[in-house]
C-alpha positions as CSV (number, residue, x, y, z in Angstrom):
1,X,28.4,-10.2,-41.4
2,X,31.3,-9.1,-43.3
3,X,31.6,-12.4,-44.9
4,X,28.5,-12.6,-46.1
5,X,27.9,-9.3,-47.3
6,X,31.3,-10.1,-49.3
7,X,29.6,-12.9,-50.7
8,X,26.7,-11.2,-51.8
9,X,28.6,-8.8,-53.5
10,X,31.1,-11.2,-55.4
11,X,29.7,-11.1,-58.6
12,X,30.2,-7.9,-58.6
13,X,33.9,-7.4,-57.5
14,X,34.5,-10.1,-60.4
15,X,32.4,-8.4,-62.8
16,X,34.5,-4.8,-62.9
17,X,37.5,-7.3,-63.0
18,X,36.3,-9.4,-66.1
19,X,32.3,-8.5,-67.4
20,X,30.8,-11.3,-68.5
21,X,26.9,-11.7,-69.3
22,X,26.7,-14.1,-66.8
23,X,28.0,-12.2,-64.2
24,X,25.9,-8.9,-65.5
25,X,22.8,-11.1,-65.3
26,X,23.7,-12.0,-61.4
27,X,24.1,-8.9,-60.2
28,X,20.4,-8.1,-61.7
29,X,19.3,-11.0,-60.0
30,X,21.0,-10.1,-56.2
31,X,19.6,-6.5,-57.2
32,X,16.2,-7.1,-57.5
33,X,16.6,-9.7,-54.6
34,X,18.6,-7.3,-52.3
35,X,15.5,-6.9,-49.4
36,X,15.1,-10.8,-49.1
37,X,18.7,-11.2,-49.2
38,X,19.2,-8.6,-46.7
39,X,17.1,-9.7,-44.6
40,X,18.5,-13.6,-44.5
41,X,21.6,-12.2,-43.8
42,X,20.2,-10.4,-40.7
43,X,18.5,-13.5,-39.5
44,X,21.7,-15.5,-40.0
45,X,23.9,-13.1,-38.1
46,X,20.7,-12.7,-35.3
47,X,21.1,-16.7,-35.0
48,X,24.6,-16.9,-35.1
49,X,24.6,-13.8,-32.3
50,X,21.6,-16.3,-30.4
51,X,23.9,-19.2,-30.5
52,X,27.1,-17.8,-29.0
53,X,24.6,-16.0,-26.0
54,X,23.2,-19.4,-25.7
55,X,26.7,-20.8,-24.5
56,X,26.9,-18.0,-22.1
57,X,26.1,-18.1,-18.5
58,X,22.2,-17.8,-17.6
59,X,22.0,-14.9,-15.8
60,X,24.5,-13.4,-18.2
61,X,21.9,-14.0,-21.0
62,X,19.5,-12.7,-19.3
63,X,21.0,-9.2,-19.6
64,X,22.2,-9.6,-22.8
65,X,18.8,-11.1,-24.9
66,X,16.5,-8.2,-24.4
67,X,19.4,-6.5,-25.5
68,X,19.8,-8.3,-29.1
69,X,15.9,-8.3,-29.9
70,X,15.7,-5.2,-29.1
71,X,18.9,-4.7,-31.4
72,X,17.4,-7.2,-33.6
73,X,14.1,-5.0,-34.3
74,X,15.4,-2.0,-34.7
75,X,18.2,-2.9,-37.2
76,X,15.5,-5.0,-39.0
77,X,13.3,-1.5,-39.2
78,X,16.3,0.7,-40.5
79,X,17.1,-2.0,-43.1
80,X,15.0,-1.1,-45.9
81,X,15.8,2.4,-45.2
82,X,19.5,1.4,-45.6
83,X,19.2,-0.3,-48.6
84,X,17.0,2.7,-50.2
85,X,19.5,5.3,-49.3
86,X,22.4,3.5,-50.9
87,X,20.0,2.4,-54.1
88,X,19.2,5.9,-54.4
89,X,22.6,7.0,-55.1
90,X,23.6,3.9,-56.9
91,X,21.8,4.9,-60.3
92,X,24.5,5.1,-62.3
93,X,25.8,1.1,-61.7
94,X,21.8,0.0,-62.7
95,X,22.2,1.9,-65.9
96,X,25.2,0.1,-66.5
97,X,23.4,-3.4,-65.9
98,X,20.6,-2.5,-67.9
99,X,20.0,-1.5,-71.7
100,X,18.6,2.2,-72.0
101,X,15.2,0.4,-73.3
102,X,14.9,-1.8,-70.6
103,X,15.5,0.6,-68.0
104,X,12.1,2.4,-69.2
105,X,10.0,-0.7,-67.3
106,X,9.6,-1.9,-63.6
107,X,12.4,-4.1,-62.5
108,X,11.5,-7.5,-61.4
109,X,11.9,-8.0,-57.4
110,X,9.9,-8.2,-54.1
111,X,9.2,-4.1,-52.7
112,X,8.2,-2.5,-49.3
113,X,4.8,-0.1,-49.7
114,X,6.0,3.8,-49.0
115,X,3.9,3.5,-46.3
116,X,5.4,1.5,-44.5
117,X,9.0,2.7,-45.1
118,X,8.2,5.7,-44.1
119,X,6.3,4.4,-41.1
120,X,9.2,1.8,-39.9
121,X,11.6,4.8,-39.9
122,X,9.5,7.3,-37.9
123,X,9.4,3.8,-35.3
124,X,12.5,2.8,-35.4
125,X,14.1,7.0,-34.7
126,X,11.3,8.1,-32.7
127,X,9.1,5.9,-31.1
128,X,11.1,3.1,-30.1
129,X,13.7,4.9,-28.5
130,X,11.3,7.1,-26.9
131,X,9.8,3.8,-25.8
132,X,12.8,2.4,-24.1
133,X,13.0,5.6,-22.4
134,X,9.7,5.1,-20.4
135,X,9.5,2.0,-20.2
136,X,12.9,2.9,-18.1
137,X,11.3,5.4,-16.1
138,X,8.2,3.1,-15.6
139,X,10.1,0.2,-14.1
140,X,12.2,2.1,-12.0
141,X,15.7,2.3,-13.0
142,X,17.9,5.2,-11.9
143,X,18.0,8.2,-14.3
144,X,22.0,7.8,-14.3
145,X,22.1,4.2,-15.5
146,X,20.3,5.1,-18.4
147,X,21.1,8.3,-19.5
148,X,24.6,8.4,-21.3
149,X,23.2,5.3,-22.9
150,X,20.3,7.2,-24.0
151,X,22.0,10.0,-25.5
152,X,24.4,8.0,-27.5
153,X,20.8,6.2,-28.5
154,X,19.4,9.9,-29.6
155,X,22.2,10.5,-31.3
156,X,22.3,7.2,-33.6
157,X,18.8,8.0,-34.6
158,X,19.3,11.3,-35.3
159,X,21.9,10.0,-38.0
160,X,19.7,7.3,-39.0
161,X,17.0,9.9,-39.5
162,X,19.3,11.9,-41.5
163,X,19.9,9.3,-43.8
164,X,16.1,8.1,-44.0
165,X,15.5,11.9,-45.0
166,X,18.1,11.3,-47.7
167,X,16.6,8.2,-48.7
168,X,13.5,10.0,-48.7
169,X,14.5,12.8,-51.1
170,X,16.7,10.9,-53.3
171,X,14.1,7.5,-53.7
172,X,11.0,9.6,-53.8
173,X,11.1,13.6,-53.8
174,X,13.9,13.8,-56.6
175,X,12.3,11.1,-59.0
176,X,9.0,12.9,-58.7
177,X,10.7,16.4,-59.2
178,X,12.1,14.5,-62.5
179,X,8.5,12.8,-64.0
180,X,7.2,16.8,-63.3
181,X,9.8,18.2,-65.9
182,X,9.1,15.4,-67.7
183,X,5.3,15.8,-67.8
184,X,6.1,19.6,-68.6
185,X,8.2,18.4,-71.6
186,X,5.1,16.1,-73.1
187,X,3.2,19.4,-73.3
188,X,5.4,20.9,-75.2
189,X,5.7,18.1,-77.5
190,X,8.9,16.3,-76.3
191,X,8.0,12.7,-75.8
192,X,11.2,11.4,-73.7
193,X,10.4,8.7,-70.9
194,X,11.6,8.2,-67.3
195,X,14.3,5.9,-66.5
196,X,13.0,3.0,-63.9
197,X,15.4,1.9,-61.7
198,X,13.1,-0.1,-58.8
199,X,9.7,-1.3,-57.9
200,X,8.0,0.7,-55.8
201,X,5.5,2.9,-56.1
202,X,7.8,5.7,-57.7
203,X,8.7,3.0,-60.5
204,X,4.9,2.0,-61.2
205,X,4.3,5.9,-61.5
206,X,7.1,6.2,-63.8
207,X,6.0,2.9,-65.4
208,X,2.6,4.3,-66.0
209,X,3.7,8.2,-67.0
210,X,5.8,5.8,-69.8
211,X,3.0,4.0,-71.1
212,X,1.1,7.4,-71.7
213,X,4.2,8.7,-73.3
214,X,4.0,5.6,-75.8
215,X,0.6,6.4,-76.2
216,X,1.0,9.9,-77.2
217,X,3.5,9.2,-79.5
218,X,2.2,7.3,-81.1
219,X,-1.1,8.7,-81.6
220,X,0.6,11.9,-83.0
221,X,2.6,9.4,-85.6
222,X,-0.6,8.1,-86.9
223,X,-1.8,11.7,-86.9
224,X,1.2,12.8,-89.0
225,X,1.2,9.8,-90.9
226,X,-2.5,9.2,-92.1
227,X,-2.9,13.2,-91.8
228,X,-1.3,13.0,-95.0
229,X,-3.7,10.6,-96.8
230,X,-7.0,12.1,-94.7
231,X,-8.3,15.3,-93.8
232,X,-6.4,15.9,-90.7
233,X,-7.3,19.8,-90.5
234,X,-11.0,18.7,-90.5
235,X,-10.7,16.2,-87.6
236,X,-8.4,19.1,-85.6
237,X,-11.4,21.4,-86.1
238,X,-13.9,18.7,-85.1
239,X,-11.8,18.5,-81.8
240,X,-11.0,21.9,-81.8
241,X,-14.5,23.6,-82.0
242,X,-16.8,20.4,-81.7
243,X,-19.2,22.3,-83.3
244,X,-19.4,19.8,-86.1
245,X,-22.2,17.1,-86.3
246,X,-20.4,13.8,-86.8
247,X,-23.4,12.6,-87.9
248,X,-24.1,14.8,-90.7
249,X,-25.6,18.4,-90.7
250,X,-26.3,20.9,-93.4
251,X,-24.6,23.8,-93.5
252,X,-23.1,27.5,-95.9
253,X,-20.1,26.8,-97.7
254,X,-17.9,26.9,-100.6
255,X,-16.3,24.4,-102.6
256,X,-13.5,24.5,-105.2
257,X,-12.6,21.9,-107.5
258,X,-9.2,21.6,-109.0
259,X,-7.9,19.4,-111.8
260,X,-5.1,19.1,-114.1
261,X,-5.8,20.0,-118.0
262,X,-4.7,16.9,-120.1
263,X,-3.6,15.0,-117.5
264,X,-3.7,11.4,-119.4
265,X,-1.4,13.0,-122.2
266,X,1.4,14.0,-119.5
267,X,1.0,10.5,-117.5
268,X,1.8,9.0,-121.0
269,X,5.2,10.5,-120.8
270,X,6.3,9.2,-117.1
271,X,6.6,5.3,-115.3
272,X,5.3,5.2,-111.8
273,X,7.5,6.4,-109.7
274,X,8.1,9.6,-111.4
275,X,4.2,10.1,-112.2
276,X,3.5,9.8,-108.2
277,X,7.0,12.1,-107.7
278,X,5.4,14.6,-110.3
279,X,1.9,14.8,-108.7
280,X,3.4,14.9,-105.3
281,X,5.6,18.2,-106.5
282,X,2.5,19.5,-107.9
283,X,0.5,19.5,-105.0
284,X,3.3,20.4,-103.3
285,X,3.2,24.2,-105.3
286,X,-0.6,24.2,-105.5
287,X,-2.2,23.6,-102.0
288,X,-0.4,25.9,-99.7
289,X,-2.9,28.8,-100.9
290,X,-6.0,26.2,-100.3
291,X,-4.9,26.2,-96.4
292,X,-3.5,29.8,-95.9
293,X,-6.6,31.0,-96.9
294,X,-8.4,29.1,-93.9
295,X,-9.8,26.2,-96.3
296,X,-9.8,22.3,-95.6
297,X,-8.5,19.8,-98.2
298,X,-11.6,17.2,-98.2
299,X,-9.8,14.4,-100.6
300,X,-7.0,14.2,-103.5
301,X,-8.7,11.9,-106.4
302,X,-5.7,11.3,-108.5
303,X,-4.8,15.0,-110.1
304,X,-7.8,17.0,-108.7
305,X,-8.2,18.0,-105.4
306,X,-11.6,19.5,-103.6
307,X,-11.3,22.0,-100.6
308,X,-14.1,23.3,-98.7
309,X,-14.2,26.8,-97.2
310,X,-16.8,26.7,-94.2
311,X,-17.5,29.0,-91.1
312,X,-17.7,25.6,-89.5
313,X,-13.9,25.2,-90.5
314,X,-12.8,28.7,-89.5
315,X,-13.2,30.4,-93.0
316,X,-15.9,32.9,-92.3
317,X,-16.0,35.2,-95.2
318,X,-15.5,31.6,-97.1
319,X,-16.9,32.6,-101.1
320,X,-14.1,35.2,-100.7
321,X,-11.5,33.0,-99.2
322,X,-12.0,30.1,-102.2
323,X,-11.6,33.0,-104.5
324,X,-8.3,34.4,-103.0
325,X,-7.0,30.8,-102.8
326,X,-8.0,30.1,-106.3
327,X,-5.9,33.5,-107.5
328,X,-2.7,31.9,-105.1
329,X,-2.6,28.8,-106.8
330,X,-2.6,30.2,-110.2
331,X,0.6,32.1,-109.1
332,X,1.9,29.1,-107.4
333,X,0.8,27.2,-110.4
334,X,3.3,29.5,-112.8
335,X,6.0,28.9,-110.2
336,X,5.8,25.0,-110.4
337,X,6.2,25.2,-114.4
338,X,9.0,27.7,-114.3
339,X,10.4,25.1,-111.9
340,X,11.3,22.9,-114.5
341,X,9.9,19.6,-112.4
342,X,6.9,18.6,-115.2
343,X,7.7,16.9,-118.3
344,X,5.8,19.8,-119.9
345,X,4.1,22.7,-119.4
346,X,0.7,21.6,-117.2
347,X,-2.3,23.5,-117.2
348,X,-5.7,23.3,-114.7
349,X,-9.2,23.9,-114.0
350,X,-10.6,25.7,-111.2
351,X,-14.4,25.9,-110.7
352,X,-15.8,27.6,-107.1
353,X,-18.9,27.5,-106.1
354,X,-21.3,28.8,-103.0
355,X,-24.3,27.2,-101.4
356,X,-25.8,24.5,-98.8
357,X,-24.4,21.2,-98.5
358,X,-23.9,18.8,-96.2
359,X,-21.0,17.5,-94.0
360,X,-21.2,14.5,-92.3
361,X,-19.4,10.6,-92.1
362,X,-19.8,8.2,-95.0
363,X,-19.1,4.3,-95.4
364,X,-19.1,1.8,-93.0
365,X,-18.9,1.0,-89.6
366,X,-15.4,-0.3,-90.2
367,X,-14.3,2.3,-92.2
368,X,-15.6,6.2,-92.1
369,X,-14.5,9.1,-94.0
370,X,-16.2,12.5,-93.0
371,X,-17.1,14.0,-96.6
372,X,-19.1,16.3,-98.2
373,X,-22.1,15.9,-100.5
374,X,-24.8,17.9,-101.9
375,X,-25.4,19.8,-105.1
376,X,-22.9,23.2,-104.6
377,X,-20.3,20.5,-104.2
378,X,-21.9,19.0,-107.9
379,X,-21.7,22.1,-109.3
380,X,-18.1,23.4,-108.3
381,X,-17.6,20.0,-109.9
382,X,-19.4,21.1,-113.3
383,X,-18.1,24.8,-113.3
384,X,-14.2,22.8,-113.5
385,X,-15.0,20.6,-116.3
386,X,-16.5,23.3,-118.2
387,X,-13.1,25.8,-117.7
388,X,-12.4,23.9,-120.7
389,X,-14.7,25.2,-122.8
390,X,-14.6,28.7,-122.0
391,X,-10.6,28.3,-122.5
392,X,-9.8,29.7,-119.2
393,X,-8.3,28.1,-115.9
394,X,-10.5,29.9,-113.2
395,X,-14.3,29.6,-112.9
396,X,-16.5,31.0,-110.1
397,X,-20.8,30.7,-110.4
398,X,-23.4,33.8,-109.9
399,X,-24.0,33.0,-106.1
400,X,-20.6,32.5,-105.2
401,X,-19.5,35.7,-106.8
402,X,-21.8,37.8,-105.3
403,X,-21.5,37.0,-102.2
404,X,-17.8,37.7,-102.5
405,X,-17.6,41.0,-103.9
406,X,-18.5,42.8,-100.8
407,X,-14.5,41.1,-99.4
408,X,-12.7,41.3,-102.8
409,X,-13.7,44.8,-103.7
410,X,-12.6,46.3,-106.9
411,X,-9.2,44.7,-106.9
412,X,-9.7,41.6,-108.5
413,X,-10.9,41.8,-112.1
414,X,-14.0,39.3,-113.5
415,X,-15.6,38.9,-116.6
416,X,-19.1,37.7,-117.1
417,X,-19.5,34.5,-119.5
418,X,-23.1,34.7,-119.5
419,X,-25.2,31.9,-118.2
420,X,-24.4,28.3,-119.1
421,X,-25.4,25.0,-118.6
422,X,-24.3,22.5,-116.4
423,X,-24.9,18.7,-116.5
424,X,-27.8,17.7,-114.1
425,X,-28.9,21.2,-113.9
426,X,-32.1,22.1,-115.3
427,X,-31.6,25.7,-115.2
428,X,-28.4,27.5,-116.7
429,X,-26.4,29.2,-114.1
430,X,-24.3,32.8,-114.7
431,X,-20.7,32.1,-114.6
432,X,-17.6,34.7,-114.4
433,X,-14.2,33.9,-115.2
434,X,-11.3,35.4,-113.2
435,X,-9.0,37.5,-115.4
């Protein structure tokens, strides 16, 4: 038995003395082999056992082969608990056989069910010995043949049991103690996977806790990556509150147009690269107030940007909310030219207006975008273009105003510009610029 475990284990011995990938890959292959290898070797030495008591005289063998099948069973139950224990503490030679990725996926290689681990140890410590025991006292034989023999039986299986127990915590109680920290860190946000070492039903837990961990990851990547071209606050709300009507609803909202004064004149001035850096600075200074004032960025369309401030979206008070924003980004606005970052000094348009609209997806059943339509959103659109006109950067209609002034008080100055007329509007609206 000696000789042949040495055998087993030669690649091994001459791997720590020179590595080699061929010898790396051997030992992966007599690990993921190691119960049907173990188990050939216990038939081998079984047979070789068989054919020396064969040579013996025959009433000599028959005291001695009840003896070695009944030796035969119960090493061939305590095995695979044997094998686990030493497995189970042998983690730090697999991650030296194995690349960290790798080690994140089952390992290939024949595996016992829990089951019946558990079951062939709870046989092979307690009910088989117990067994012999009265099958003893049911055939007859004197207490004090038996006895010491029994004892020294009790007290082999109490070991045994020891280190099934061990086997027990290390293979199964302490892995699963490790994917429940682990699952506790994915709700926190940290996205680190579970080393596989086996193939049991541990491993295809682990295996299964990793592919969900992959999953998540990379859902929040595409999240944090197309967040940045789409709406990604509106589609948190629409999971957050699931109030929203995917398939389009009307609903009380404002909507606030923004757009760069001259914008063709400064482009002029800058190649590409720098004309996407400048825009990308811009917005940079300009949309913080947009969100901290509990609206939504719908869509960027080149230099302009439209937000939407909706009860639906959290912003409750929302005519006041698109006002305050529009106020912040002025400031922020001033801070971006005294930045230095533009070519030249850049001016915009602001218009802000209140009404019914309607939210809801548009394109394709390939591609969607969930938008919003309707005539306040036309309007905010109007009131921007004409800030031009009036020679002033913030414009905010009749409806919107009013229903604001109950939140903004007396603290925020406006001055009436009378009422004007906007493209595709039959009637002329009253329209206030902020001072």
């Amino acid at each position: 038995m000696f000789l042949l475990v040495y055998l087993w284990m030669r690649p091994a011995i001459l791997y720590n003395k020179a590595p080699t990938p061929a010898l790396k890959e051997k030992i992966r292959g007599r690990v993921n082999s190691v119960y049907r290898d173990a188990g050939l070797l216990l038939l081998v030495v079984s047979l070789a056992q068989l054919f020396l008591i064969l040579m013996l005289d025959g009433d000599v063998q028959r005291g001695i082969i009840p003896a070695v099948a009944t030796a035969f069973i119960a090493k061939l139950f305590i095995l695979p608990i044997a094998i686990d224990w030493v497995r189970a503490r042998s983690r730090g030679i697999m991650g030296l056989l194995y690349e960290k990725e790798t080690l994140y996926t089952i390992r290939p290689g024949f595996s016992l069910p829990l089951s019946l681990k558990i079951g062939m140890l709870i046989f092979s410590c307690a009910l088989f010995p117990f067994g012999m025991a009265v099958a003893a006292l049911k055939l007859g034989y004197p207490a004090l043949l038996w006895t010491e023999n029994f004892i020294n039986l009790a007290g082999i299986c109490a070991i045994t049991l020891v280190v099934g127990l061990s086997a027990v915590f290390y293979g199964i109680q302490q892995p699963l103690d490790g994917l429940i920290r682990r699952m506790k860190g994915v709700a926190s946000g940290d996205y680190g996977k579970t080393r596989i070492y086996f193939s049991d039903e541990v491993a295809h837990l682990k295996a299964g806790f990793n592919e969900m961990v992959d999953g998540l990851k990379e859902r929040e990547e595409l999240q944090d990556t197309f967040g940045k071209y789409l709406s990604i606050e509106i589609a948190r709300e629409l999971i957050k509150n699931k109030k929203v009507n995917l398939g389009g609803e009307d609903m009380e909202a404002a909507v606030m147009f923004c757009d760069i004064r001259n914008f063709t004149t400064l482009s002029e001035k800058l190649s590409a690269s720098k004309l996407v850096d400048f825009l990308n600075s811009y917005f940079h200074f300009i949309t913080p107030p947009i969100t901290a004032n509990k609206g939504v960025i719908n869509k960027f369309m080149g230099d302009a940007v439209m937000a939407i401030y909706t009860p639906l979206l959290g912003s409750d008070d929302y005519a006041a909310d698109a006002v305050r924003a529009a106020l912040g980004m002025r400031k922020a606005l001033a801070e971006f030219n005294a930045s230095g970052i533009a070519p030249g000094r850049v001016d915009f348009g602001i218009g802000i207006h209140a009404g019914k609209l309607v939210g809801g997806n548009v394109g394709t059943a390939f591609r969607l975008e969930y938008t919003f339509i309707g005539d306040t959103v036309n309007i905010a659109s109007r009131l921007e273009s004409r800030t031009r006109d009036f020679d002033t950067d913030i414009l905010v209609s009749g409806p919107a105003l009013e229903q604001a002034r109950a939140s903004l008080g007396d603290a925020l100055k406006f001055e009436s510009l009378g009422s004007a007329a906007l493209k595709g509007k039959a009637a002329p609206m009253e329209i206030y610029k902020a001072l």
